[in-house]
TINU-96981 format. One record per residue (C-alpha): residue number from 0; residue in three letters; x, z, y. Coordinates in nm, 2 decimals, always signed. Each point is the difference from the previous one (the first is absolute). Layout:
BEGIN
<site paro="NUM" guza="ALA" X="X" Z="Z" Y="Y"/>
...
% end
This chain:
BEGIN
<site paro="0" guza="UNK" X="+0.00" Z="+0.00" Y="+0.00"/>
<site paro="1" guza="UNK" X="+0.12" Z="-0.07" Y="+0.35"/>
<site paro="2" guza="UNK" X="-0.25" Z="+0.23" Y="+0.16"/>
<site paro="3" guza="UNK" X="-0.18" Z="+0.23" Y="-0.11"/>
<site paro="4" guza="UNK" X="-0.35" Z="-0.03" Y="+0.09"/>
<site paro="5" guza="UNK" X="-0.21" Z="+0.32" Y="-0.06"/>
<site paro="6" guza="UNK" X="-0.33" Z="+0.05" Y="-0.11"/>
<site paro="7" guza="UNK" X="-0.14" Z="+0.40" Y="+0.07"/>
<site paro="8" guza="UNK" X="-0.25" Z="+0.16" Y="-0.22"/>
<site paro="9" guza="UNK" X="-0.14" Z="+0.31" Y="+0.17"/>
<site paro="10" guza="UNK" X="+0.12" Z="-0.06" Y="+0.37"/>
<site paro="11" guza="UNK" X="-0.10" Z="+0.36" Y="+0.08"/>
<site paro="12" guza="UNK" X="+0.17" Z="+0.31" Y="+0.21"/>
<site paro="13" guza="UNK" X="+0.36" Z="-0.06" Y="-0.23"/>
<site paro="14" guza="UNK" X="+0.02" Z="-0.34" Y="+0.14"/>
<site paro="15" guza="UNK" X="-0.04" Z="+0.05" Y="+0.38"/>
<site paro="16" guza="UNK" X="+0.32" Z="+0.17" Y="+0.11"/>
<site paro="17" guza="UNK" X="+0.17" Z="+0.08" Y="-0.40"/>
<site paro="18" guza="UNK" X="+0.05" Z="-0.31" Y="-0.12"/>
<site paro="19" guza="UNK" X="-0.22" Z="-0.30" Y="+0.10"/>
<site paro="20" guza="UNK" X="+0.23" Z="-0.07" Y="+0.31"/>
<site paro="21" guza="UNK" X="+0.28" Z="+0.01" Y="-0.19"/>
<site paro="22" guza="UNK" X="-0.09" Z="-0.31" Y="-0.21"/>
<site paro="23" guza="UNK" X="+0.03" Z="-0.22" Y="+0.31"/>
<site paro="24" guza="UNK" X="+0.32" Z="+0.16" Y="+0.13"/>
<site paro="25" guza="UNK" X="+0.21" Z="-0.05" Y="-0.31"/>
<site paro="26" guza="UNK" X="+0.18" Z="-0.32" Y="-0.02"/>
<site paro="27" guza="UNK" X="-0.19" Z="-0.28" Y="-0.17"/>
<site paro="28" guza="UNK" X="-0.27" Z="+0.19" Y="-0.05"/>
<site paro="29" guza="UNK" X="-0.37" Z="-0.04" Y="+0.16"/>
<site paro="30" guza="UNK" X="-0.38" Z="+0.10" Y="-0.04"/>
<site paro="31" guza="UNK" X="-0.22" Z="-0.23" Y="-0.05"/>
<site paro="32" guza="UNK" X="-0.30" Z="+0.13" Y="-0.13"/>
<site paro="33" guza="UNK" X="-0.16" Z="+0.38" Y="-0.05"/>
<site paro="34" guza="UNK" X="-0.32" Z="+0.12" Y="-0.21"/>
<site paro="35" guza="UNK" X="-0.24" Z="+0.26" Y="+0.04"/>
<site paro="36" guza="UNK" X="-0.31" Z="+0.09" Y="-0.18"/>
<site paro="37" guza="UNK" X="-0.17" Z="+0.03" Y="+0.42"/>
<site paro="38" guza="UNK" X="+0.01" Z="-0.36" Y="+0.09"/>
<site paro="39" guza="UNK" X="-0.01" Z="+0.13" Y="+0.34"/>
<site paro="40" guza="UNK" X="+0.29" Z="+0.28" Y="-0.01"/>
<site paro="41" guza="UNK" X="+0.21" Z="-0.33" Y="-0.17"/>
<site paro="42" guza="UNK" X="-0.04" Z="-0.23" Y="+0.29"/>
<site paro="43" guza="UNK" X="+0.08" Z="+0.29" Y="+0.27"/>
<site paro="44" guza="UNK" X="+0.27" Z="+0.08" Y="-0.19"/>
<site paro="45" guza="UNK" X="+0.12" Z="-0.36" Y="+0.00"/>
<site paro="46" guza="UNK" X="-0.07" Z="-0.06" Y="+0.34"/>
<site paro="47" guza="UNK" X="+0.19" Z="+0.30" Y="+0.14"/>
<site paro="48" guza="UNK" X="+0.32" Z="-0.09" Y="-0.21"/>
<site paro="49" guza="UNK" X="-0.02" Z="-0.38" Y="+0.05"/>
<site paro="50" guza="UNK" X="-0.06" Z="-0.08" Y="-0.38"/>
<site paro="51" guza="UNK" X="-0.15" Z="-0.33" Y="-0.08"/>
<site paro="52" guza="UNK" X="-0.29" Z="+0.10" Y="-0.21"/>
<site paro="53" guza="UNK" X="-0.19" Z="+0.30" Y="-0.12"/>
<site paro="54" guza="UNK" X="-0.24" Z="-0.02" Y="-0.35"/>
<site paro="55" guza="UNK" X="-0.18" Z="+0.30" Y="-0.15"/>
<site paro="56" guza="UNK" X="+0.09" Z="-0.14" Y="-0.38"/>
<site paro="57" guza="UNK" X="+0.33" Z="+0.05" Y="-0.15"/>
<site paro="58" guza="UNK" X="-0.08" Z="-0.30" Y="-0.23"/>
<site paro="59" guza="UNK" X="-0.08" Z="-0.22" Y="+0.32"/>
<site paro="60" guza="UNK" X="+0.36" Z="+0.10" Y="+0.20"/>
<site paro="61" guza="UNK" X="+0.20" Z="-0.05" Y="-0.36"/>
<site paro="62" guza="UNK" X="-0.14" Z="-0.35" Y="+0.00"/>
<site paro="63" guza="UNK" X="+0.12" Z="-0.08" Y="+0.35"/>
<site paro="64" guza="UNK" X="+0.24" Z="-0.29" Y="-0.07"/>
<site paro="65" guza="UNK" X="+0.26" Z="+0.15" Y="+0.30"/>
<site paro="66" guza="UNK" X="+0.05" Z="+0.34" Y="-0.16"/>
<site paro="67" guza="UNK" X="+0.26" Z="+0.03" Y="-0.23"/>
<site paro="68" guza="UNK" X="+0.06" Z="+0.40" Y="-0.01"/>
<site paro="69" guza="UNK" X="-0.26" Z="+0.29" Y="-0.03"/>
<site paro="70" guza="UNK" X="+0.04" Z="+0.35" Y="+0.14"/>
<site paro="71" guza="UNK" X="-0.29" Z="+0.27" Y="-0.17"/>
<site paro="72" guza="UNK" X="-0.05" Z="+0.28" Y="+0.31"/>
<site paro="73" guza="UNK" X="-0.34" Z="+0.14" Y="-0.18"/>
<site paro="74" guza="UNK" X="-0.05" Z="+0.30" Y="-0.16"/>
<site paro="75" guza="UNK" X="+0.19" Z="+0.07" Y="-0.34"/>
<site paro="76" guza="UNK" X="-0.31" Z="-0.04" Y="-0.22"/>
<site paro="77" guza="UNK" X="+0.01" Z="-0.36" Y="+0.08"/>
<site paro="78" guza="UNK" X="+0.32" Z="-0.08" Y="-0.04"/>
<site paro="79" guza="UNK" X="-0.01" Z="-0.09" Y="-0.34"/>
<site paro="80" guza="UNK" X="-0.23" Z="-0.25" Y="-0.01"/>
<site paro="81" guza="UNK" X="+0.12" Z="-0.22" Y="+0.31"/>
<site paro="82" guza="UNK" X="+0.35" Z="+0.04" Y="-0.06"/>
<site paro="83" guza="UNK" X="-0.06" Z="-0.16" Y="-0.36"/>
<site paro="84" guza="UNK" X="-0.23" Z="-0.26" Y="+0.15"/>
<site paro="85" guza="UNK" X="+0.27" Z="-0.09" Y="+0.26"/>
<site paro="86" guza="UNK" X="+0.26" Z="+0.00" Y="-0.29"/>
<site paro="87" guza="UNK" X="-0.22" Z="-0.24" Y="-0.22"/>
<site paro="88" guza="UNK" X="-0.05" Z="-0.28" Y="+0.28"/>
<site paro="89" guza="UNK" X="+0.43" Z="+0.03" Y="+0.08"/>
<site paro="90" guza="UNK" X="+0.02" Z="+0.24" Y="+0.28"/>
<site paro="91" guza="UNK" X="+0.29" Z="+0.19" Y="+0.11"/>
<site paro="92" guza="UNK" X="-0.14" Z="+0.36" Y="+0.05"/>
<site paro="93" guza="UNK" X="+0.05" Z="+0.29" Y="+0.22"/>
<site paro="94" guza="UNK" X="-0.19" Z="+0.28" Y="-0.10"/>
<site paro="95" guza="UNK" X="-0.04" Z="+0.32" Y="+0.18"/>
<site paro="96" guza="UNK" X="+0.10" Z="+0.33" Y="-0.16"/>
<site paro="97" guza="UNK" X="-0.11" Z="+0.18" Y="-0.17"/>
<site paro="98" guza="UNK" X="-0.03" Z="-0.28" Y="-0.31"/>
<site paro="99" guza="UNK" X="-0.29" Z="+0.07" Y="-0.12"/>
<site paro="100" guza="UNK" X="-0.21" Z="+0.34" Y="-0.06"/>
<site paro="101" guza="UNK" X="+0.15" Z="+0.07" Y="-0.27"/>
<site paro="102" guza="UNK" X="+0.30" Z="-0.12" Y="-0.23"/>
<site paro="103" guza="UNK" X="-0.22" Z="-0.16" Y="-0.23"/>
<site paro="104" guza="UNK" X="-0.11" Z="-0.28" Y="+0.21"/>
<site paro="105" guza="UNK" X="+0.38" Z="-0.04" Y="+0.16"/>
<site paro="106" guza="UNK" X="+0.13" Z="-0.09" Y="-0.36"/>
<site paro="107" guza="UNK" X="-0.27" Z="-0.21" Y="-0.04"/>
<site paro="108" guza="UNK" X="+0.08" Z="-0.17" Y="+0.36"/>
<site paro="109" guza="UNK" X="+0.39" Z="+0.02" Y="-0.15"/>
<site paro="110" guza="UNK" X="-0.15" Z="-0.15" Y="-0.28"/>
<site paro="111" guza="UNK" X="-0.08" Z="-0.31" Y="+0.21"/>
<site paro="112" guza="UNK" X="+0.31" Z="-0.01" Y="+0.19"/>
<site paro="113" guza="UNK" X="+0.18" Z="-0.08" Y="-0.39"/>
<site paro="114" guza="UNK" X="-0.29" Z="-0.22" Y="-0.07"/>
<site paro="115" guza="UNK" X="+0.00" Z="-0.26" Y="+0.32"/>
<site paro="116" guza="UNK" X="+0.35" Z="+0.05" Y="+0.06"/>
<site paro="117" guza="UNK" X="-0.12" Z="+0.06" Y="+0.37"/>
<site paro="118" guza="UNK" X="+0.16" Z="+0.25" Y="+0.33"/>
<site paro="119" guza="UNK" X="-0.14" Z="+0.30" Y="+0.05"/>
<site paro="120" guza="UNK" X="+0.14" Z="+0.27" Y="+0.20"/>
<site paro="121" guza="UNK" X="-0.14" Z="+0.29" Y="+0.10"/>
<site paro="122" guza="UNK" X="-0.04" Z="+0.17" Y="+0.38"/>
<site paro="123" guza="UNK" X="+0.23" Z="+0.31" Y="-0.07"/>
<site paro="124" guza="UNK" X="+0.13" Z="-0.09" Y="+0.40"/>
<site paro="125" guza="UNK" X="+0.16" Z="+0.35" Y="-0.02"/>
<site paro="126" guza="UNK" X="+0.28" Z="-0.14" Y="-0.20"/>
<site paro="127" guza="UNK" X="+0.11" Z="-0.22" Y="+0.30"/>
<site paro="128" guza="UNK" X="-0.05" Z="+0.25" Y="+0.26"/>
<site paro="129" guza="UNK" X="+0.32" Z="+0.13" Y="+0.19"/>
<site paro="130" guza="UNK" X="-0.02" Z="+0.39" Y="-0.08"/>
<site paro="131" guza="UNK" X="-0.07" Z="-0.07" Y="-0.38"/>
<site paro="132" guza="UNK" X="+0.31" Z="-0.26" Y="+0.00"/>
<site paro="133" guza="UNK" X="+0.22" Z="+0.26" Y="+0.14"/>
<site paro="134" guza="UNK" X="-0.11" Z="+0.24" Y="-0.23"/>
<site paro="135" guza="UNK" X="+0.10" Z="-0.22" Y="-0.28"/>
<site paro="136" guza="UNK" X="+0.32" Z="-0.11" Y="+0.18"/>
<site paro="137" guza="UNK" X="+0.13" Z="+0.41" Y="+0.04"/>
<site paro="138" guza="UNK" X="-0.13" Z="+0.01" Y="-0.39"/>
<site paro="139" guza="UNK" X="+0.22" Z="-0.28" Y="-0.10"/>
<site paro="140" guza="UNK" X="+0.30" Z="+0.13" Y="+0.24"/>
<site paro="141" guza="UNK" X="-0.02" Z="+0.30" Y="-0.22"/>
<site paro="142" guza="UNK" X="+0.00" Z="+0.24" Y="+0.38"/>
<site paro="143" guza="UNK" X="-0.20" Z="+0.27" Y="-0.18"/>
<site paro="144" guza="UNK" X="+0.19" Z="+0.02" Y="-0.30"/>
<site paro="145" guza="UNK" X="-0.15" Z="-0.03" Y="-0.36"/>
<site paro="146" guza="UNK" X="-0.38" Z="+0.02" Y="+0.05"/>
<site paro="147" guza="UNK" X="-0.16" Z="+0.29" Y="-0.14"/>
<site paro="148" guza="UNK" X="-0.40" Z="+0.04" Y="+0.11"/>
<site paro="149" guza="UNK" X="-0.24" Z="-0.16" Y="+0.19"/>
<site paro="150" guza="UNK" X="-0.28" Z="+0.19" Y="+0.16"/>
<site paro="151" guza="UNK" X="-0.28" Z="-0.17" Y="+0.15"/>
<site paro="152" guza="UNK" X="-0.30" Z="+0.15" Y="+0.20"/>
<site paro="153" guza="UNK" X="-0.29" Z="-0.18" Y="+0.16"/>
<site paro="154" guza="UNK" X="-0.27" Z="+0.22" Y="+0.15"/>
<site paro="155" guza="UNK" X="-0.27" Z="-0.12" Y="+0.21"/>
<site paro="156" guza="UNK" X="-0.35" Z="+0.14" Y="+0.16"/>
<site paro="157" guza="UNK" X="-0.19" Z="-0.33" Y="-0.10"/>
<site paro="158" guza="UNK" X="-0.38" Z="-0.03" Y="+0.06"/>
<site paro="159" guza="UNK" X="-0.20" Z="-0.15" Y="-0.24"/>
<site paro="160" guza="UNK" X="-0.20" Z="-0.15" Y="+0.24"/>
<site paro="161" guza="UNK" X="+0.13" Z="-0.32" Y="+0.11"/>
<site paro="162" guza="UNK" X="+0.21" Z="-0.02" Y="-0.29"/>
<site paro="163" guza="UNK" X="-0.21" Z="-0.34" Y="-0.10"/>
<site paro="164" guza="UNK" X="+0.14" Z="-0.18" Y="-0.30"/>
<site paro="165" guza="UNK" X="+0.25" Z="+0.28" Y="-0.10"/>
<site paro="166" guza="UNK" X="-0.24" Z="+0.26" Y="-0.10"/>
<site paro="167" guza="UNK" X="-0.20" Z="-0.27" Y="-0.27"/>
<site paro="168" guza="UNK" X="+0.19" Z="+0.04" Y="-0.26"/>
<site paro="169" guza="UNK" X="-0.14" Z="-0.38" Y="-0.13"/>
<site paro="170" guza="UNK" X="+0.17" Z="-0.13" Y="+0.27"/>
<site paro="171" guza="UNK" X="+0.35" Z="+0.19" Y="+0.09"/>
<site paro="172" guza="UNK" X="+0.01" Z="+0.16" Y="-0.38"/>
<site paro="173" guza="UNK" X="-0.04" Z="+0.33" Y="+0.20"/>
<site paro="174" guza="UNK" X="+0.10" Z="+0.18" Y="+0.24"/>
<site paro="175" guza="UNK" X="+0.24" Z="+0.03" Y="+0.31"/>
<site paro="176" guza="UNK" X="+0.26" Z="+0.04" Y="-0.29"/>
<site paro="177" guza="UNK" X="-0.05" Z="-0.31" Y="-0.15"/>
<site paro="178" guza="UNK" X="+0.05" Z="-0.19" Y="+0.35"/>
<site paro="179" guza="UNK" X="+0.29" Z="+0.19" Y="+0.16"/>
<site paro="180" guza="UNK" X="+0.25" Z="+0.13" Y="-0.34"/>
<site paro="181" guza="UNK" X="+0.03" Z="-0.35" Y="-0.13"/>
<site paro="182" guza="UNK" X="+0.22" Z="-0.04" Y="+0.35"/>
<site paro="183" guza="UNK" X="+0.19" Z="+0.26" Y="-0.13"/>
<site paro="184" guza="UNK" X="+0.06" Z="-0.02" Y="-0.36"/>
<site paro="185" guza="UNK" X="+0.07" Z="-0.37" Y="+0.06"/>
<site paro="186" guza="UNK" X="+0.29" Z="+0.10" Y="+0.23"/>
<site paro="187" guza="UNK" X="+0.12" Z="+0.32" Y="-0.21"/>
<site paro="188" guza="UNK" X="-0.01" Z="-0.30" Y="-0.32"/>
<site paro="189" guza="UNK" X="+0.22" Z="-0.21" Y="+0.22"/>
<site paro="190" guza="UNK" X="+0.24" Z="+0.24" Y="+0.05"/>
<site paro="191" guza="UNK" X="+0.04" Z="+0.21" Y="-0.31"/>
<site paro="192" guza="UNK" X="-0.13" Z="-0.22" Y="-0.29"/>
<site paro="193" guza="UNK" X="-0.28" Z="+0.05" Y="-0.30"/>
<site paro="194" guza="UNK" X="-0.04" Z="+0.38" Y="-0.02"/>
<site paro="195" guza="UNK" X="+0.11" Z="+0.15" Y="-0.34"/>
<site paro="196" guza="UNK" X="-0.27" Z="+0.24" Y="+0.02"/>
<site paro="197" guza="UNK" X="-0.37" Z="+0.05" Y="+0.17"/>
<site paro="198" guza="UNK" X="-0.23" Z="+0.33" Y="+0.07"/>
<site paro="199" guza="UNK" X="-0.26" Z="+0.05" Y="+0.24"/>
<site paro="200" guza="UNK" X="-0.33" Z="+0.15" Y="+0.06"/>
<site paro="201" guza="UNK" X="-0.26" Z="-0.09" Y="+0.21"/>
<site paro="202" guza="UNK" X="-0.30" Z="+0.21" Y="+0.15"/>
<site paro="203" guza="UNK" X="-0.36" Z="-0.16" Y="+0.23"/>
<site paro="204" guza="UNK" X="-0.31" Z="+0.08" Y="+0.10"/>
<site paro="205" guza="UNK" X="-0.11" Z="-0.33" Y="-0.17"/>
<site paro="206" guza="UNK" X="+0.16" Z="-0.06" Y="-0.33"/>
<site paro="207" guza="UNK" X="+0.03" Z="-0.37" Y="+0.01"/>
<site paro="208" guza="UNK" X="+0.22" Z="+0.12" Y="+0.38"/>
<site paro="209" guza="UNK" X="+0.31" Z="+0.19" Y="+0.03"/>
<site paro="210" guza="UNK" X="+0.02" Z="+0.23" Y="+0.30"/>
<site paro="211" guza="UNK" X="+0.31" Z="+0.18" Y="-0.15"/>
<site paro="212" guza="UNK" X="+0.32" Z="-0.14" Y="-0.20"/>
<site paro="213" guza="UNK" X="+0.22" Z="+0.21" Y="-0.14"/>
<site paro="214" guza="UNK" X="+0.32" Z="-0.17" Y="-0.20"/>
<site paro="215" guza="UNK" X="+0.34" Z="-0.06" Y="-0.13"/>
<site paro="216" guza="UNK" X="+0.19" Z="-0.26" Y="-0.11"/>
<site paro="217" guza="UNK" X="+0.39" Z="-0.05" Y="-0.16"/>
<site paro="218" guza="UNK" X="+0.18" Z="-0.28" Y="+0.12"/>
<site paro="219" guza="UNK" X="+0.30" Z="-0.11" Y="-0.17"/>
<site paro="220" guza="UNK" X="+0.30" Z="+0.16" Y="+0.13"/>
<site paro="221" guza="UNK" X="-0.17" Z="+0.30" Y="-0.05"/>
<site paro="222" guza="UNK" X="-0.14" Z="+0.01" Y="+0.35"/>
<site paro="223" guza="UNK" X="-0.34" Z="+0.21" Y="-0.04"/>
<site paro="224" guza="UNK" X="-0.26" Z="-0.06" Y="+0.23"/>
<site paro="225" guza="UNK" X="-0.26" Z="+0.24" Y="+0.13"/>
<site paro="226" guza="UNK" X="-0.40" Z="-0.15" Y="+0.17"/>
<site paro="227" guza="UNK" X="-0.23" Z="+0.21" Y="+0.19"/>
<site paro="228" guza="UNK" X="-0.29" Z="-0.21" Y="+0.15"/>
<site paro="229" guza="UNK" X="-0.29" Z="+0.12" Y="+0.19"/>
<site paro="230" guza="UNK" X="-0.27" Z="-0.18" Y="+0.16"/>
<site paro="231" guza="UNK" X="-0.24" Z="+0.27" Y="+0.08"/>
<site paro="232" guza="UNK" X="+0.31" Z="+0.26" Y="+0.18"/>
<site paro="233" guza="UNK" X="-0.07" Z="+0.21" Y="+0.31"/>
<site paro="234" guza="UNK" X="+0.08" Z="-0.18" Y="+0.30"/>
<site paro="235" guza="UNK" X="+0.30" Z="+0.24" Y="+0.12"/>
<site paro="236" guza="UNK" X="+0.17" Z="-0.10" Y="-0.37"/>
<site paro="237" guza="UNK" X="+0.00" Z="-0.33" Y="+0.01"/>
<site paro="238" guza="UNK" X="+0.33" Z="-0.15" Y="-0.08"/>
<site paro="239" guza="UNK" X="+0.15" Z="-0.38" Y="-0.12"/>
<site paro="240" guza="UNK" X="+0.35" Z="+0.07" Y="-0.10"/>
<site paro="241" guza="UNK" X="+0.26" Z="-0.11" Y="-0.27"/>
<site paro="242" guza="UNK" X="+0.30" Z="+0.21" Y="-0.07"/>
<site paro="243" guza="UNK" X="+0.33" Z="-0.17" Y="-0.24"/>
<site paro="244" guza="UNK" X="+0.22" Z="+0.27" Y="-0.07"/>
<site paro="245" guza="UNK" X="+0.37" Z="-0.09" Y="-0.15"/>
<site paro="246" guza="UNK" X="+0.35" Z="+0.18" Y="-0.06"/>
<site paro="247" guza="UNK" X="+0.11" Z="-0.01" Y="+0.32"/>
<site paro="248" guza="UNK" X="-0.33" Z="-0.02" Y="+0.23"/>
<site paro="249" guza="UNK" X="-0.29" Z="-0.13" Y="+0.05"/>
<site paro="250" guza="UNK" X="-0.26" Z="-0.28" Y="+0.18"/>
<site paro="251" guza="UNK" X="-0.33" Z="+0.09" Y="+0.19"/>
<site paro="252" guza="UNK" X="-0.26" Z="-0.28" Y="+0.03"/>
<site paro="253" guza="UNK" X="-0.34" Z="-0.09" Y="+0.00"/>
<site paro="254" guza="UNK" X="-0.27" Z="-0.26" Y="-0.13"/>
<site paro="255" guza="UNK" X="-0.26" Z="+0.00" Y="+0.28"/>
<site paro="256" guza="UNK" X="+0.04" Z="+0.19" Y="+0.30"/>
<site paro="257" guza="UNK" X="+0.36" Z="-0.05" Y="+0.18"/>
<site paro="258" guza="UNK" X="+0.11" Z="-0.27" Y="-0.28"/>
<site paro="259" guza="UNK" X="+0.22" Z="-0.11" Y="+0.22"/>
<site paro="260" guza="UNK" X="+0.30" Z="+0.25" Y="-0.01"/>
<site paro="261" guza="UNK" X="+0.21" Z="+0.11" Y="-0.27"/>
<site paro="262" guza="UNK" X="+0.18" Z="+0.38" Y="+0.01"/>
<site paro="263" guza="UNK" X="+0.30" Z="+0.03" Y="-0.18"/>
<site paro="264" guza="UNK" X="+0.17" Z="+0.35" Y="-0.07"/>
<site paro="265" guza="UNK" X="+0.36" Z="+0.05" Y="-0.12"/>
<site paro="266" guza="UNK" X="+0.26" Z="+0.30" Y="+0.00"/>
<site paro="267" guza="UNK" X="+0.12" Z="-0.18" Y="+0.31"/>
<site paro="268" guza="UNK" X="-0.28" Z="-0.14" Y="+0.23"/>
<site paro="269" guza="UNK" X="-0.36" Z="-0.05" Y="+0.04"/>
<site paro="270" guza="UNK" X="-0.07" Z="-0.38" Y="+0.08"/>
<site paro="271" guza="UNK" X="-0.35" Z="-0.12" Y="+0.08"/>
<site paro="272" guza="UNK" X="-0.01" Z="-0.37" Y="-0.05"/>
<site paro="273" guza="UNK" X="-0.30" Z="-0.14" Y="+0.25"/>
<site paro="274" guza="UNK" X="-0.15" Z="-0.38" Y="-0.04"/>
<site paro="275" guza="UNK" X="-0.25" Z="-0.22" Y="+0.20"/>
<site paro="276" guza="UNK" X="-0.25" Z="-0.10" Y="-0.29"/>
<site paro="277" guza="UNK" X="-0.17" Z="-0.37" Y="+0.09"/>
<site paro="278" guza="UNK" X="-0.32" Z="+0.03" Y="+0.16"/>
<site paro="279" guza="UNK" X="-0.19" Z="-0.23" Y="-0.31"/>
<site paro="280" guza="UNK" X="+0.16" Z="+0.28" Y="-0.27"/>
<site paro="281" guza="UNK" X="+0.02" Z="-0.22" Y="-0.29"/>
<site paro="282" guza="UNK" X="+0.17" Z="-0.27" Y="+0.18"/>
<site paro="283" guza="UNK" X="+0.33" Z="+0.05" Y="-0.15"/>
<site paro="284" guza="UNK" X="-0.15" Z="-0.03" Y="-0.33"/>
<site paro="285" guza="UNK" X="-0.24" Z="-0.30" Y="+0.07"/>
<site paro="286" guza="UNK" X="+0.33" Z="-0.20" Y="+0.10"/>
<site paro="287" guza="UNK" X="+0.16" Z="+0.04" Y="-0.33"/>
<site paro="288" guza="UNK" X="-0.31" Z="-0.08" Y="-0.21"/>
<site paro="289" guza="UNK" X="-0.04" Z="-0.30" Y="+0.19"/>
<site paro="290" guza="UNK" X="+0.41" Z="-0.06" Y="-0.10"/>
<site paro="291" guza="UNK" X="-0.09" Z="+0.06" Y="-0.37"/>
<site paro="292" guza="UNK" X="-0.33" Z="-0.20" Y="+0.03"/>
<site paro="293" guza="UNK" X="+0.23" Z="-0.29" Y="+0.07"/>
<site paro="294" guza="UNK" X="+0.29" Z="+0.07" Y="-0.23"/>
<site paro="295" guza="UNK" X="+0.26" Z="+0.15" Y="+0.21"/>
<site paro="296" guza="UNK" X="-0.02" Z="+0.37" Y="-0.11"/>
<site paro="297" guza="UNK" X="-0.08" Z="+0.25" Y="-0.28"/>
<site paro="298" guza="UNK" X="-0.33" Z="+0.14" Y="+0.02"/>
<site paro="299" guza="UNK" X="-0.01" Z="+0.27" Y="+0.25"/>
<site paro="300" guza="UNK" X="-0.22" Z="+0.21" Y="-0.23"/>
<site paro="301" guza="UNK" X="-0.11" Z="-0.09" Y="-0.31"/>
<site paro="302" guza="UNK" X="-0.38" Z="+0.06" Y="-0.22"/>
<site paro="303" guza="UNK" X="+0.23" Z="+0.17" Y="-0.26"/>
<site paro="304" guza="UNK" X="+0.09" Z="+0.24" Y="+0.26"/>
<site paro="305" guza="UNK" X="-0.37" Z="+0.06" Y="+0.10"/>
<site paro="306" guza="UNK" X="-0.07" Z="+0.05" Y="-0.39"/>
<site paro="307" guza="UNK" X="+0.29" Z="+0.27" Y="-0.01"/>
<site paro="308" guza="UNK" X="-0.12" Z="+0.17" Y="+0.35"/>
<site paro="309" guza="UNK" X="-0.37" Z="+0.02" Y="-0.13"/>
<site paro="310" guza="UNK" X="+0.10" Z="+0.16" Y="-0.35"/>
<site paro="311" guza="UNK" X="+0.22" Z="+0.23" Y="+0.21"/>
<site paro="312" guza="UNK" X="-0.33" Z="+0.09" Y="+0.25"/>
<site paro="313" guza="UNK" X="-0.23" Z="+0.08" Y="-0.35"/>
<site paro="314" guza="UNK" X="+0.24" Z="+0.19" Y="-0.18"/>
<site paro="315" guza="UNK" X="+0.04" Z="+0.24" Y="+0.31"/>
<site paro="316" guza="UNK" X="-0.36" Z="+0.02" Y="-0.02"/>
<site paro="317" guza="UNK" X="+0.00" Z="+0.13" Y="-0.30"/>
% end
């Protein structure tokens, strides 16, 4: 492909600031149509971003003879299903984390990837943010030493009300847990490998929802890692913060508020590494999908690594 020539399923609040300007600011790379179910909220959508045509059928902006790539922005329940419709007519896909629901239906969508031989990459975006690449640089420099534990806590006062889409479990899987951890186990996966072992418990006022996640995990290396997540905490307790503790120090970061500094602590000197993160967030990683799309790079995140990120999220479960 010369350029890449997008097609978006689900043009909704992801696309407007995310990602959707993103497509059109990456080299060889444009928009040329969008979808959503509301005819109307399609063609607004289209009209404010300067995108050729709107449909309300995914069927009708596949068949479009000028798109030759699809991005899936809808809620994880329907994932599956366009993603393997888009794969049987030839489409390079980008599909938004997480996968799928569950892990089921991302090895079936893996499945299909070995089946029609086509590109699929996933919208991990953290992985090419500037904080989480100087995390793994300082990792790979060895500046903490031999990496013993890795403790993670992500407290927040979330509502239920206005939680939309995240609180039906047939469309997220369910809860707030299943649409923020996958962000972090993919990048905790990316940097330590396939854990060796998995234990977790989880606790909700609605059984198919988990307000509470309690786990642990071995990574090879022996580096143990310790999960606390709340989504119903006190106000005053809230608290988004990953701690990587090594031999000779340690690094301070986090996933969703002030992702864009890094705090490294030695026997020597406290550094605090601070980065301008792109105003589309998941332009960095847009870019190099649209390099892999046209043969240039590696995948930037593979189904496979979905798949392993998804086991990871039920087993801490429990």
């Amino acid at each position: 492909m010369t350029t890449i020539k997008w097609g978006i399923i689900g043009c909704g609040n992801v696309t407007e600031v995310k990602s959707g300007p993103a497509f059109r600011l990456a080299e060889n790379s444009l928009v040329t149509a969008v979808m959503r179910r509301d005819a109307a909220l399609a063609e607004d959508y289209a009209r404010r971003h300067q995108v050729a045509r709107a449909y309300h059928d995914a069927t009708d902006l596949m068949n479009d003879p000028e798109v030759n790539a699809i991005y899936i922005a809808t809620p994880p329940g329907s994932h599956e299903a366009y993603a393997l419709a888009a794969m049987e007519r030839g489409f390079p896909v980008y599909l938004e984390k997480p996968a799928a629901p569950d892990s089921a239906g991302a090895k079936r969508i893996a499945d299909a990837v070995a089946r029609t031989g086509a590109r699929l990459s996933i919208a991990h975006y953290r992985r090419r943010l500037p904080a989480f690449a100087c995390v793994k640089q300082l990792l790979d420099e060895a500046r903490i030493g031999e990496v013993q534990s890795v403790d993670l806590r992500l407290w927040k006062p979330l509502p239920k009300e206005g939680a939309g889409w995240r609180l039906d479990p047939a469309l997220s899987g369910g809860g707030h847990f299943h649409d923020l951890a996958p962000h972090q186990l993919d990048i905790l996966l990316y940097y330590f490998g396939l854990p060796e072992q998995v234990s977790g418990i989880s606790t909700g006022t609605d059984v198919r929802i988990a307000d509470i996640v309690s786990g642990q995990v071995l990574f090879p290396g022996n580096i143990l890692f310790n999960g606390s997540w709340n989504f119903v905490s006190p106000r005053q307790q809230q608290t988004d913060e990953c701690i990587i503790s090594g031999s000779k120090g340690s690094i301070v970061f986090h996933f969703f508020t002030d992702f864009d500094q890094v705090t490294l602590h030695t026997a020597h000197q406290t550094k605090t590494f601070r980065f301008n993160n792109p105003t589309h967030i998941q332009q960095p990683m847009i870019a190099d999908v649209v390099k892999y799309f046209r043969g240039e790079i590696p995948n930037p995140c593979s189904i496979s690594a979905a798949v392993d990120g998804l086991v990871l999220m039920e087993k801490l479960l429990g």
